[in-house]
Wavefront OBJ file of the C-alpha trace (Angstrom):
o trace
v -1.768 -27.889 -50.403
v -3.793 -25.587 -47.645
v -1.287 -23.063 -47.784
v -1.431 -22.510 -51.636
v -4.861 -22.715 -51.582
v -5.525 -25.910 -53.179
v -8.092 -26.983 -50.153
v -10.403 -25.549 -48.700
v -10.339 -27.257 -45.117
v -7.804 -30.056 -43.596
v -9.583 -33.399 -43.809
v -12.403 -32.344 -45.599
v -11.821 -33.921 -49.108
v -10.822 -37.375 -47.266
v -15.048 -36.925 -45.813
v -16.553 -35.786 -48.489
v -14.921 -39.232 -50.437
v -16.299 -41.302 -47.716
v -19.768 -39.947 -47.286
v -19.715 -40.054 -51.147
v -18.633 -43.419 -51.485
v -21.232 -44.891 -49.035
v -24.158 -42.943 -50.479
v -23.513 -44.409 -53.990
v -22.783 -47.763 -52.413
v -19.421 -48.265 -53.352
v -16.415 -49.124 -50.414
v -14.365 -46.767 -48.968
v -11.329 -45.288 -50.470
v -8.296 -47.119 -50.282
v -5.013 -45.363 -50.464
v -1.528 -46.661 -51.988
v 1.339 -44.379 -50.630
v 4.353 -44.154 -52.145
v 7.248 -41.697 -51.815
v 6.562 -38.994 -54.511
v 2.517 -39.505 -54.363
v -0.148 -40.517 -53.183
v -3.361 -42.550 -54.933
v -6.600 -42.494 -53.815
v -8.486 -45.812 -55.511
v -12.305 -46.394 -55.902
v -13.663 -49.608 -56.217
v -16.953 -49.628 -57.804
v -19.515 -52.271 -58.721
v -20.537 -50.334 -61.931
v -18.514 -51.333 -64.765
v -18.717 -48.503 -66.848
v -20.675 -45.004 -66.663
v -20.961 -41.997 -67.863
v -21.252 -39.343 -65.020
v -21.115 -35.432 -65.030
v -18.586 -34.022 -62.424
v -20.930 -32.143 -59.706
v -18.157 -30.095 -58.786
v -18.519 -28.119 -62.646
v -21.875 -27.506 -61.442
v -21.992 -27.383 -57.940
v -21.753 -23.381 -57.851
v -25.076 -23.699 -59.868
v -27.190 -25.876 -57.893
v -28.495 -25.944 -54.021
v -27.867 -28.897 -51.431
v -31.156 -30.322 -52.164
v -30.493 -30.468 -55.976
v -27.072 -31.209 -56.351
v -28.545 -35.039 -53.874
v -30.832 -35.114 -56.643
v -28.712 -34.936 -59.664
v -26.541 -37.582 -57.629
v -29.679 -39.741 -57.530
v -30.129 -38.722 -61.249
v -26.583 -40.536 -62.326
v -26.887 -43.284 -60.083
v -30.923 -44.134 -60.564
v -30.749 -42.908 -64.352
v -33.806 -40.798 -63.229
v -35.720 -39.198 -60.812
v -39.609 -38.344 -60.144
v -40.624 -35.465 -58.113
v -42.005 -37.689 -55.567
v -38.508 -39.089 -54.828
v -37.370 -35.650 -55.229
v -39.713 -35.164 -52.160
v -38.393 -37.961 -50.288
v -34.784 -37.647 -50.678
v -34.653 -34.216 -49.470
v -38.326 -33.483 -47.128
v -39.289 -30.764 -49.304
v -42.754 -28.989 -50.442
v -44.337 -30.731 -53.938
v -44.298 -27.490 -54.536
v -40.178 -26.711 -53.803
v -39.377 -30.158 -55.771
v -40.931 -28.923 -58.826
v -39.486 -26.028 -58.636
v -36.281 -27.116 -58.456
v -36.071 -29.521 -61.037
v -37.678 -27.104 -63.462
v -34.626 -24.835 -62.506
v -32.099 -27.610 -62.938
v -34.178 -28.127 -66.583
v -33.865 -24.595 -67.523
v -30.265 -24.771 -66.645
v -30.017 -28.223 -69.179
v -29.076 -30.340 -66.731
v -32.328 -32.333 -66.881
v -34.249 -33.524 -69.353
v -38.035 -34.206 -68.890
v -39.860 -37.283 -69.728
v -43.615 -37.594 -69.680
v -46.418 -35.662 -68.266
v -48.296 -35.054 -65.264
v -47.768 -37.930 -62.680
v -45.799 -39.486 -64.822
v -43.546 -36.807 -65.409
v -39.816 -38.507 -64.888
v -36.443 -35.894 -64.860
v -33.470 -37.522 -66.654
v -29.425 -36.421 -67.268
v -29.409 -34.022 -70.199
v -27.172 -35.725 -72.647
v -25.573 -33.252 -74.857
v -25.083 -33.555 -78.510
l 1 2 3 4 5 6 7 8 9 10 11 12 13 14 15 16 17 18 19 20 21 22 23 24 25 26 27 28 29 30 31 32 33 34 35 36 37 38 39 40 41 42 43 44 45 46 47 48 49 50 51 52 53 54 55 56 57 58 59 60 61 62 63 64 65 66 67 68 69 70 71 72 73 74 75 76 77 78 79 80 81 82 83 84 85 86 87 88 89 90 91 92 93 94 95 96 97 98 99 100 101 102 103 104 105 106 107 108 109 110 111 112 113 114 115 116 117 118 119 120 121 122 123 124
């Protein structure tokens, strides 16, 4: 798969799935091999959901955004004080960045001043 250019780095995926799966609280991976493939299977406590694939946006967001939009579709929202937390950044920097990841409708915003609250666009 590395030598058509289908990965980017040996091994890298098989991280990313477990640092992924143990920041959204869900077990590892677990892997069924079989001759002609290979399955990778998450279990997950959620039942059903609804999430955005970061990797059609990933290009479009920073490090520090593309935790919070995580946070977004696990928490179901996210304030600019835990936007602070998550990722030790300026007030200043967290507002920033969410108003970017509004203007690029990924966000919606609830409320005003303090209680300002960023939740997942949901497109019509």
């Amino acid at each position: 798969m590395y030598d058509v250019g289908f990965i980017e780095r040996y091994g890298a995926g098989i991280r990313m799935m477990k640092r992924l799966s143990a920041e959204w609280g869900n077990k590892e991976p677990r892997y069924e091999l079989h001759p002609l493939e290979t399955k990778v299977i998450f279990d997950s406590p959620i039942q059903e959901s609804t999430f955005i694939e970061i990797d059609d946006i990933s290009e479009q967001l920073n490090e520090c955004q593309k935790k919070a939009f995580s946070y977004v579709q696990r928490h179901g929202q996210i304030t600019r004080k835990e936007y602070i937390e998550i990722n030790r950044v300026s007030a200043t920097a967290a507002y920033e960045e969410l108003k970017n990841m509004v203007n690029k409708n990924l966000l919606d915003v609830r409320g005003k001043g303090r209680g300002t609250k960023y939740v997942q666009k949901v497109n019509d």
